[in-house]
Structures are given as C-alpha cells and as structure tokens.
PLY file of the C-alpha trace (Angstrom):
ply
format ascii 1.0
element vertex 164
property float x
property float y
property float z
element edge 163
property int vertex1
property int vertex2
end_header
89.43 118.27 54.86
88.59 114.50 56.20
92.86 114.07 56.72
93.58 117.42 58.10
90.62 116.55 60.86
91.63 112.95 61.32
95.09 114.04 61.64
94.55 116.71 64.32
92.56 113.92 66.44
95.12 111.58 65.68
97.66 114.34 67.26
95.52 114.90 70.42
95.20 110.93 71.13
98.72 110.55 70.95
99.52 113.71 73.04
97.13 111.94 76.07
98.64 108.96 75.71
102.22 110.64 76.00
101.23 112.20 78.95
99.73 109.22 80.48
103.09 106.48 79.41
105.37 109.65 81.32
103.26 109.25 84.35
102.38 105.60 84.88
105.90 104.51 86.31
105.19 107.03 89.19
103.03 105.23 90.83
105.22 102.20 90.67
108.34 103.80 92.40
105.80 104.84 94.92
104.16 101.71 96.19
107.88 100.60 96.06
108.94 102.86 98.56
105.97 102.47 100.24
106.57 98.50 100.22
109.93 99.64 101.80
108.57 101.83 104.27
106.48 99.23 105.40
108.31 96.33 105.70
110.85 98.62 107.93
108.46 99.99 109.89
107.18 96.26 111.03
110.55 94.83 111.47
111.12 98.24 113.89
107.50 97.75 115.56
108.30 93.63 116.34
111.61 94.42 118.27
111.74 94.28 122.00
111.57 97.51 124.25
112.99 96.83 126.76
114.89 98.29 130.15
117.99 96.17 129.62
120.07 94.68 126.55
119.28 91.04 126.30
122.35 89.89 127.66
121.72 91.46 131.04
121.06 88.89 133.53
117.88 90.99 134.72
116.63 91.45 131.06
112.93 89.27 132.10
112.74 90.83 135.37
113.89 94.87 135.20
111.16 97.28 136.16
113.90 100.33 135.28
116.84 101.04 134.12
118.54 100.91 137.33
117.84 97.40 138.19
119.94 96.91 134.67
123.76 96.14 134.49
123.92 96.94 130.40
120.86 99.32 130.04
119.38 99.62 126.97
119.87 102.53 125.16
119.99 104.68 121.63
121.97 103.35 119.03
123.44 99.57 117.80
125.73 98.01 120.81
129.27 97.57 120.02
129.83 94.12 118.43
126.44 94.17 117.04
126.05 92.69 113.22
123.91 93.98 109.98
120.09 93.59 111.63
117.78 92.62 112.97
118.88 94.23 115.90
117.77 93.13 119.44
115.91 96.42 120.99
113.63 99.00 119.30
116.34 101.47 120.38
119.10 100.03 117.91
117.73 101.49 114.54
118.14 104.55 116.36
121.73 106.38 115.88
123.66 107.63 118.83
122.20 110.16 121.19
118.52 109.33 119.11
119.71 110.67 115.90
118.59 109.57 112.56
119.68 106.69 110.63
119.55 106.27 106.98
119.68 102.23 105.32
120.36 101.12 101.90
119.27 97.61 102.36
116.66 95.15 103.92
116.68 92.70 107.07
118.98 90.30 105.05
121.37 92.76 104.00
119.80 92.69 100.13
120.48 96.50 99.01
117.32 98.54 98.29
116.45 99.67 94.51
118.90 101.81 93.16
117.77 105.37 93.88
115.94 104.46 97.30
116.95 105.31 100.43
115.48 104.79 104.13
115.66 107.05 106.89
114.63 106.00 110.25
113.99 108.73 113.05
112.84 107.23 116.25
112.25 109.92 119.25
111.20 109.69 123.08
107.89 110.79 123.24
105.03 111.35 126.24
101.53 110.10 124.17
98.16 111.48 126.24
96.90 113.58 127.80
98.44 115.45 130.81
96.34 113.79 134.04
96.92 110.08 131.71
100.37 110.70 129.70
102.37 107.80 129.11
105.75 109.24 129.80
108.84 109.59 127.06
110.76 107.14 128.72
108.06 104.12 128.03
106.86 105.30 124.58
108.87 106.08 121.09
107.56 107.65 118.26
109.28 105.88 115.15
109.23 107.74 112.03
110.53 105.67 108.39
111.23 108.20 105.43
112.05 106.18 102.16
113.30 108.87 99.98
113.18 108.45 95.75
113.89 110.51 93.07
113.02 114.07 94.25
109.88 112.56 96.63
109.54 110.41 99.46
106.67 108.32 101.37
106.83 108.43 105.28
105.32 106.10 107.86
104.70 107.13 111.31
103.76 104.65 114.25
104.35 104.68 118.46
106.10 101.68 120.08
104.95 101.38 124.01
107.09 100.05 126.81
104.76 97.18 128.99
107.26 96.57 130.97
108.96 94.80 132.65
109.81 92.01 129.69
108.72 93.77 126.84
0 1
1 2
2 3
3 4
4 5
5 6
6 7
7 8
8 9
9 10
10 11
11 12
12 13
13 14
14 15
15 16
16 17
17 18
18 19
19 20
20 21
21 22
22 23
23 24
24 25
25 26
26 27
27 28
28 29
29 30
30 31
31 32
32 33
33 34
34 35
35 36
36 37
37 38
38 39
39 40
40 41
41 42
42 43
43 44
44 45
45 46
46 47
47 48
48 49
49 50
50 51
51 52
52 53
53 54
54 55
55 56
56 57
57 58
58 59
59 60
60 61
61 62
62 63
63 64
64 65
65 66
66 67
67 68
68 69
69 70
70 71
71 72
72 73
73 74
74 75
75 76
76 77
77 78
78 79
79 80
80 81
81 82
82 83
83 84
84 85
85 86
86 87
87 88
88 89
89 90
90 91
91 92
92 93
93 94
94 95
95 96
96 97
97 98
98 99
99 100
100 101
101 102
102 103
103 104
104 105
105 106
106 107
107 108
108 109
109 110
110 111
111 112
112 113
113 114
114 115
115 116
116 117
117 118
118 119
119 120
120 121
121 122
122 123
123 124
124 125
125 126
126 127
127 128
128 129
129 130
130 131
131 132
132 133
133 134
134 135
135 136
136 137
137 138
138 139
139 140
140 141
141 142
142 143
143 144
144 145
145 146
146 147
147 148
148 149
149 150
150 151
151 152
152 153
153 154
154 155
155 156
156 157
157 158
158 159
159 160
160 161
161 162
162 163
C-alpha cells in the first residue's frame, strides 16, 4: 500500500514539474523580445525630427518645411546605408508604412525566430483648444513578433522645432 501511495505522489511531483520545465523558457523569449523592443524603440526616440534632411543648408535654422531645399520626409533617403538613420522619419517606410527589421543598429541579425516591426504615424496629441498638431508629433509603435506572440512598445516623438 506504502509503494502504490508513494508512487502516485511521485507521479503528481513529476507531472508539476513537467508542466513547469515546458513553461519556464517562455518567459525568456519574452524579455528577449522585449530587450529588442526596447533597444529599438530608444535608438527611434534619440533620432532627430526635424523639418529638413541634414544635408540641407537650412537644417539648424528651418521653422517649416518650406524654408527646406531636401525636406524631410517618410522613409530612408536614397543613398542611405544599414542604420542608424539620420531623422525619426527614416524607420518609417514610404508613404508612413510599416517596416519590419531582422537585425540591430550594427547590422547583427536578431534571434532566429524574432522579428521587428516598426509603425510610426502622424499624430495630433491633446486636447482640441491645446493639440499639438500631426505634423510636429509621431506616434512610434515597435512590434517584435516570436513564435505565435509578440511584445509591443508604444511612445510619441515631439517636433521642438526649429533644430530638433
């Protein structure tokens, strides 16, 4: 009677601790993508926002982007390399469409399996009488995808112009 007992209880332990090994590498690939999504997030958030591309003679001074001979806009200039780019605006795609990476600032390719999508969107923040307009703030969304899940960060990048 003593081994059929111990031997159900022995059963049980190693059921939980089955169940637990299955689960504990979850939370791993998580704060992985999570490291990711952070560390592309902050490289997005320190980039200039600015009216013109840095080459533009008026890049310090440009309250608009009329006073700009090569305006700044969505998407990587022609001629530009890997990263880090020079303008929040150039881990956009073309026309502010999405844009997926497979590997860091220094061109190091992610973890197999991960992927990073960044979505970065005009956006008027505030309320109506006190709105900053969409044309001096961006809403930059990073979506590291993994497996079947995915961890997204969300954060708002503000044009104080002029040299910003």
């Amino acid at each position: 009677m003593f081994i059929v007992i111990v031997g159900i209880a022995v059963v049980g332990v190693l059921t939980v601790i089955s169940q637990n090994t299955r689960g504990s590498a979850d939370p791993i690939r998580q704060k992985q993508a999570m490291a990711i999504a952070e560390s592309l997030l902050d490289e997005i958030r320190a980039a200039r926002f600015t009216w013109c591309d840095i080459t533009d003679p008026n890049f310090l001074t440009a309250a608009s982007a009329a006073d700009c001979t090569l305006a700044e806009g969505p998407g990587q200039e022609a001629g530009g390399g890997l990263r880090p780019f020079d303008n929040v605006n150039d881990y956009a795609g073309p026309n502010w469409a999405a844009r997926t990476y497979a590997n860091d600032v220094v061109g190091t390719q992610f973890p197999a399996g991960y992927t990073a999508t960044v979505t970065i969107t005009p956006t008027a923040i505030g309320p109506a009488a006190a709105t900053v307009p969409a044309a001096a703030s961006l809403r930059i969304q990073v979506t590291v995808a993994y497996g079947g899940d995915a961890v997204t960060l969300e954060s708002y990048r503000i044009r104080y112009a002029p040299n910003n």
